[in-house]
Steps between C-alpha positions, in 0.01 A plus 500: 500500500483840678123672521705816503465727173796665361508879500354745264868645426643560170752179390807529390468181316227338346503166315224259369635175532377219275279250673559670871339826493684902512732555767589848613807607714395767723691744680529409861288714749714372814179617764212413269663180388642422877212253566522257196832495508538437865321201414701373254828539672405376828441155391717212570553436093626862450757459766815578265360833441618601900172604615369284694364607849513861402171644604259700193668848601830350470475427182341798388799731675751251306309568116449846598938575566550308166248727304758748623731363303611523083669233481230216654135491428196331607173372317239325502415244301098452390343250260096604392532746795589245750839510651726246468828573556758721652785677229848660617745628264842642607795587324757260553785776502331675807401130686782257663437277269743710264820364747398168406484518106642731210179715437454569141365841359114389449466268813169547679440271817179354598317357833182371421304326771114321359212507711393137628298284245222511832211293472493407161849301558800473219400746197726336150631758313440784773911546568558495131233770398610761791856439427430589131321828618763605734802434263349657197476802741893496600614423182297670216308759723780625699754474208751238664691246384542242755246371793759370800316283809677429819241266660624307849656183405264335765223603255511281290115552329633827433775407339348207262223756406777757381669230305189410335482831417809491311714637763879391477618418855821687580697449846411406788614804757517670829270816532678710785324607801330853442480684897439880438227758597212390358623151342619173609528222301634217631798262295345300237603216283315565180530282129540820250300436222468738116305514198637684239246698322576340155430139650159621669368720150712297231464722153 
């Protein structure tokens, strides 16, 4: 676990989860937040997210072009004021994922990277309780209809946890290589993944 505390901001998203404690999603601050998620995305484990050896102000100049943007958005994650995780939702019309799959009306894409379990090792049930959090969020707080995941197919922890989840795994596909001002991405070979919102909050 991270010593850090979570900010004093106002969530948009605030959820007591049974047994696990509240979890808040947090607007991104892409300076104040630079630190702890420098951390997180310089580790070996969090290579897929295409960070690593990018120094702290880096990756603050890199959150602070996409809160720029409408169409992609950055938060963090915090569980009893600690934080835990790292959130990014994008609409999958605006993102290259949308040449690789027919995006429905109601899709909302996620990253979400999890802070390392640290000290006190493998934490059952910690995956599971975030995931809840952060998909109530997408699907019930923003309004949408359907989560979609394109995690690296080399990631495969990442792709049994979204399974788990409920997650139906789509195609396996080529993400095309991103190279303008501001952005490069390069090609990636992700497993598309979706949870429909009627499978995730059955009435």
């Amino acid at each position: 676990m991270s010593d850090a505390s979570a900010p004093a901001r106002e969530p948009v998203h605030e959820q007591t989860v049974d047994g696990f404690g509240t979890v808040r999603v947090l607007p991104l601050d892409a300076h104040a937040d630079a630190e702890v998620v420098h951390a997180w995305v310089s580790e070996e484990r969090a290579s897929f997210w295409g960070m690593n050896g990018l120094g702290k102000e880096q990756v603050a100049e890199i959150y602070a072009h996409l809160d720029t943007l409408d169409t992609h958005h950055a938060f963090l994650v915090a569980k009893d004021g600690e934080p835990v995780g790292l959130l990014q939702t994008y609409e999958p019309g605006a993102d290259r994922v949308s040449e690789c799959y027919e995006v429905r009306p109601g899709d909302m894409g996620i990253h979400l990277l999890l802070a390392p379990a640290g000290q006190d090792g493998a934490r059952p049930g910690w995956s599971s309780a975030l995931l809840t959090a952060v998909i109530s969020y997408v699907l019930l707080g923003l309004d949408r209809s359907r989560v979609v995941v394109d995690p690296d197919v080399r990631n495969v922890k990442a792709i049994a946890r979204f399974l788990k989840q409920g997650f139906e795994a789509g195609p396996v596909v080529v993400l095309p290589e991103i190279d303008i001002p501001d952005v490069y991405l390069p090609e990636k070979h992700a497993q598309l993944a979706f949870l429909d919102r009627q499978v995730a909050f059955p009435a």
